[in-house]
C-alpha positions in Angstrom: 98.2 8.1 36.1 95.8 10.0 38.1 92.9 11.4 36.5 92.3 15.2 37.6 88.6 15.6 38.3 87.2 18.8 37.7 83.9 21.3 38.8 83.0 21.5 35.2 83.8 17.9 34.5 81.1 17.3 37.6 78.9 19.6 36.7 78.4 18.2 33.2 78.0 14.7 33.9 75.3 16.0 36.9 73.3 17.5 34.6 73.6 14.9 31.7 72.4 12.8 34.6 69.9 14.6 35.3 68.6 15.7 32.0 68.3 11.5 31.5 66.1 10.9 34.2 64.0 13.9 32.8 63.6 12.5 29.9 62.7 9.2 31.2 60.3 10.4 33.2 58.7 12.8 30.3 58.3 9.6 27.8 57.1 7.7 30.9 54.3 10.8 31.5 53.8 11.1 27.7 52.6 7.0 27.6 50.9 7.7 30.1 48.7 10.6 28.9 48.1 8.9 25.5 48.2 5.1 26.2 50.5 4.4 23.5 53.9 3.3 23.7 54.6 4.6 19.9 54.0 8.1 19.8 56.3 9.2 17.2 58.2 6.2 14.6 61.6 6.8 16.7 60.2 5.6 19.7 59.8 1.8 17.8 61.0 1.9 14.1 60.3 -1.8 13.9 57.3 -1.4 15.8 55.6 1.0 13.5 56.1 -0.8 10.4 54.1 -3.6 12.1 51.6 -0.7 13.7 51.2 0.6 9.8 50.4 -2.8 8.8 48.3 -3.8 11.2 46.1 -1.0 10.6 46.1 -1.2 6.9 44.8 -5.0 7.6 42.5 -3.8 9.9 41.4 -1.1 7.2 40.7 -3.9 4.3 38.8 -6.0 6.9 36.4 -3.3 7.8 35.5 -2.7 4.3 34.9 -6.2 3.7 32.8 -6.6 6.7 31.0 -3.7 5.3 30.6 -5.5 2.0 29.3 -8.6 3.4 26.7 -7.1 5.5 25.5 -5.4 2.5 25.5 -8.9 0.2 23.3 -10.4 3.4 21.0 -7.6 3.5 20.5 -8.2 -0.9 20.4 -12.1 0.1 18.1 -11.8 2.7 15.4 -9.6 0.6 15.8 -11.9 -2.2 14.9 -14.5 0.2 12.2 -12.6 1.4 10.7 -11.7 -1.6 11.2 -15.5 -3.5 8.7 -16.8 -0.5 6.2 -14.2 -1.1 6.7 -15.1 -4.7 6.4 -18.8 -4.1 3.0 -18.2 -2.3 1.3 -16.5 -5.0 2.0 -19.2 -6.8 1.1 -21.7 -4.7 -2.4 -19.6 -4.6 -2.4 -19.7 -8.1 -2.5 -23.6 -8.2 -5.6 -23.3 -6.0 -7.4 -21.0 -8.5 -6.0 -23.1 -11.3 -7.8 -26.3 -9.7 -10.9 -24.6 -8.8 -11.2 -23.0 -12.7 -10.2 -26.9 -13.8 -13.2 -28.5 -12.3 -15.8 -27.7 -14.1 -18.1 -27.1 -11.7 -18.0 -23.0 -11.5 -20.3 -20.6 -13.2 -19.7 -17.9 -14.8 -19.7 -15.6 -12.6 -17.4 -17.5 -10.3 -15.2 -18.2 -13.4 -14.7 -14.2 -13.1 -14.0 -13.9 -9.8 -11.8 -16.3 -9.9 -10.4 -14.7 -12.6 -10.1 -11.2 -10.9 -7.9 -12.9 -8.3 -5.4 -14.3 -11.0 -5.1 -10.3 -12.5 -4.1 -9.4 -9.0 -2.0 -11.6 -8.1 -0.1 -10.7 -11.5 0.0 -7.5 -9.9 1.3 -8.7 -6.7 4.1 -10.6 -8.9 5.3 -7.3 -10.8 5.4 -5.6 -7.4 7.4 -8.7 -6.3 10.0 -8.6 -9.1 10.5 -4.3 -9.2 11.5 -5.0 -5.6 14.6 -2.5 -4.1 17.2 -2.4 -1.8 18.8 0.5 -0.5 17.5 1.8 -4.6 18.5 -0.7 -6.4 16.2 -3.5 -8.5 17.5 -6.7 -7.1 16.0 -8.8 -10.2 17.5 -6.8 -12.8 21.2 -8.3 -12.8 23.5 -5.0 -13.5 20.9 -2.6 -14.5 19.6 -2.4 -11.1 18.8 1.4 -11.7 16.2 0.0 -14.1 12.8 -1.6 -13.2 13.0 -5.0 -14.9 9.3 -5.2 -15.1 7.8 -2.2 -17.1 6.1 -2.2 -20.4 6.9 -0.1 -22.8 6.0 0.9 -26.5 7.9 -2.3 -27.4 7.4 -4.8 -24.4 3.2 -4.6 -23.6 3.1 -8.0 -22.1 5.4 -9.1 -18.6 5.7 -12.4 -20.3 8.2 -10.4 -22.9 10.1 -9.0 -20.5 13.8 -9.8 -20.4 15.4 -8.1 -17.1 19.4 -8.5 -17.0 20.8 -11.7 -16.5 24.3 -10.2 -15.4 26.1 -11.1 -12.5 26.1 -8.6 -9.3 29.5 -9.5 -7.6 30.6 -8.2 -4.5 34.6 -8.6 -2.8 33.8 -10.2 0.3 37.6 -11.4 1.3 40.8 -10.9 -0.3 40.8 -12.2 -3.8 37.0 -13.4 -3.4 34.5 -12.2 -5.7 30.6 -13.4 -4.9 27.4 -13.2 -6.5 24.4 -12.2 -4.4 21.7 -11.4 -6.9 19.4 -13.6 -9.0 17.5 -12.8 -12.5 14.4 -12.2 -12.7 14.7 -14.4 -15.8 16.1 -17.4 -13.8 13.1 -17.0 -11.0 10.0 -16.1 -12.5 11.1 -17.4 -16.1 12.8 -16.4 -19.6 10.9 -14.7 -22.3 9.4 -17.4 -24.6 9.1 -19.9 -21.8 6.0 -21.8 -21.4 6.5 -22.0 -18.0 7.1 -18.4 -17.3 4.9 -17.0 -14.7 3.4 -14.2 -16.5 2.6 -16.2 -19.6 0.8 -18.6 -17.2 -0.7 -16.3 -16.0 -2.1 -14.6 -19.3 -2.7 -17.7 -20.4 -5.1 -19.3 -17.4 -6.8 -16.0 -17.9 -7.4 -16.3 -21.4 -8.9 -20.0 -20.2 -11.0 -19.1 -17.3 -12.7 -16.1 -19.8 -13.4 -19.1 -22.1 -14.3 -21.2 -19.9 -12.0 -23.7 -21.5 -10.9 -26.5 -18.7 -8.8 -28.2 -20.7 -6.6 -24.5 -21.1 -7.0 -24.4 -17.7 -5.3 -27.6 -16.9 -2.4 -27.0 -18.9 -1.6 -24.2 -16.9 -1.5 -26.5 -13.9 1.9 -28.8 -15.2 3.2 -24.9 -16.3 2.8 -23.6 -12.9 4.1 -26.7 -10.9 6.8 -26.6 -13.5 7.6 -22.8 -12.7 7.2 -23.7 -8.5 10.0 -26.0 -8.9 12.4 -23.6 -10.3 11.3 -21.4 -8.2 12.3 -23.6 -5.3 15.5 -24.1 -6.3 16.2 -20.4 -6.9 16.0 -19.7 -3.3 17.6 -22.8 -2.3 20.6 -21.5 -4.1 20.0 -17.8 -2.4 20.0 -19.9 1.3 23.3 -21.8 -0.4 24.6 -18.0 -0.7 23.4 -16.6 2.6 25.2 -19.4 3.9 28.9 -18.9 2.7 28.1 -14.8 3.1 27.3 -15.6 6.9 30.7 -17.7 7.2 32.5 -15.0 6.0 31.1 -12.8 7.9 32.3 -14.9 10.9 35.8 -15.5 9.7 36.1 -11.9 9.2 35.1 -11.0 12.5 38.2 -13.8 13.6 40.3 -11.5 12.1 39.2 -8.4 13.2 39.7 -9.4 16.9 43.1 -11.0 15.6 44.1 -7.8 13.9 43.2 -5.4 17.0 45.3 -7.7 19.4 48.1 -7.8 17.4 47.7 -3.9 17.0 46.9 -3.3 20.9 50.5 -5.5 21.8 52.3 -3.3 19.5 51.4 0.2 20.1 48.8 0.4 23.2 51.0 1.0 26.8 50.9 -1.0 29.9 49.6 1.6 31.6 49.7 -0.4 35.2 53.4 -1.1 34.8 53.9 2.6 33.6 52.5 3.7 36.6 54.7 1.9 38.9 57.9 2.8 37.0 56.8 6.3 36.8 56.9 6.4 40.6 60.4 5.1 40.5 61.7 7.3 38.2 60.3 10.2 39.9 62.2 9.1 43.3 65.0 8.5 40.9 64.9 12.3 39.7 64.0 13.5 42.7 66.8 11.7 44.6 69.4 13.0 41.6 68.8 16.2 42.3 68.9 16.3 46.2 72.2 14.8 45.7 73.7 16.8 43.0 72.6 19.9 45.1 74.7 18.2 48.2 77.9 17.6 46.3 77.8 21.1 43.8 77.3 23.3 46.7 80.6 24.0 47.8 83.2 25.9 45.9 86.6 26.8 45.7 85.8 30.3 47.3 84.7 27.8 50.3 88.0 26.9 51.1 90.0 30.4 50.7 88.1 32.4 53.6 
């Protein structure tokens, strides 16, 4: 049965058509413009649940990134500031032998002395040291100078600064600790080999003149330079894993932006080239449809 084709019915399917090609060519434009192929979640339902996630990975990554850079900046200072330590005390020693042998005046007994109360000094500056405003030998109180005497504490030696943990997330279910105690470097209160008590006590010697004082002081501070030592090997044990983390982290960043990039960024290049089609397409559509819908039925009654 014949099928009875009319104007209307022409018309209709012309301009649905044409109205396609439109649209084509206005998503086309739009990817174009913003150099995404999702603009809006019905463009790629799928797409954007894997666009959502992506960024949300993307999100966590930067803040651990963040995280780690801050945990090598603590490591680093702690690092830092552990050599300086360990030269004052390797100074120390030096004075220690001179004061031991016996062959100094008085006089040079005081200078020598004089050195050992600065270098105390030096060793308080040492352990109050900050990063970004925080005490980094003071465990969790780091908004507290561990070493400051008080009405209660009036020798260093008595000092106990925090010996809590500072732990930082530097991956997904990883917690790290990047700080050290001033109690685990430069020694607990009561020790005999803490630094300030050797200290206090080789100048309580060197005032005496008492060698033998003075040579005990020696086994305290070689003692105290080997703990030392293995404080900051431990802090170089840390910066380690921190900077491998950092690494892996940056792995996934660049993983995470590709996978991101392939799901929402446009090929603009290929857009281009289909763009120009569809426009011929369109314009082609309409030159036509023009053609065929010009005449009409008062064409063929004159």
């Amino acid at each position: 049965m014949a099928i009875r084709v009319t104007s209307g019915m022409m018309s209709t399917q012309m301009l649905s058509n044409l109205n396609r090609n439109l649209n084509r060519m206005d998503n086309m434009s739009n990817q174009i413009s913003t150099g995404r192929k999702i603009n809006k979640p019905s463009d790629d339902p799928v797409g954007v649940t894997y666009a959502l996630r992506y960024r949300a990975d993307l999100a966590a990554n930067e803040q651990y990134q963040t995280n780690t850079d801050a945990a090598v900046s603590w490591l680093d200072a702690t690092d830092s500031n552990m050599q300086q330590a360990l030269d004052v005390t390797k100074r120390l020693k030096e004075l220690a032998v001179q004061g031991a042998n016996g062959t100094l005046a008085d006089s040079d007994l005081e200078a020598v002395n004089l050195e050992v109360e600065e270098l105390k000094k030096h060793l308080v500056d040492i352990g109050n040291t900050q990063i970004r405003g925080k005490f980094i030998f003071n465990g969790q109180t780091y908004d507290k100078a561990p070493y400051e005497l008080s009405g209660t504490v009036t020798d260093y030696a008595d000092v106990e600064p925090d010996t809590q943990g500072v732990m930082y997330s530097i991956s997904e279910q990883v917690t790290f600790r990047i700080n050290t105690s001033g109690s685990d470097f430069f020694g607990k209160k009561g020790e005999e080999d803490n630094i300030f008590k050797i200290i206090d006590n080789l100048s309580a010697a060197l005032n005496t003149g008492n060698q033998a004082g003075v040579q005990q002081q020696l086994q305290n501070i070689e003692s105290r330079s080997t703990k030392m030592q293995a404080a900051l090997s431990e802090v170089g044990a840390r910066t380690n894993r921190v900077e491998l983390v950092q690494n892996r982290l940056n792995d996934q960043n660049l993983n995470f932006t590709t996978l991101q990039s392939k799901t929402e960024d446009a090929d603009v290049a290929s857009l281009m080239i289909q763009a120009t089609s569809a426009q011929t397409i369109y314009e082609a559509s309409l030159k036509s449809s023009a053609q065929i819908m010009q005449p009409s039925l008062m064409d063929f009654m004159r």
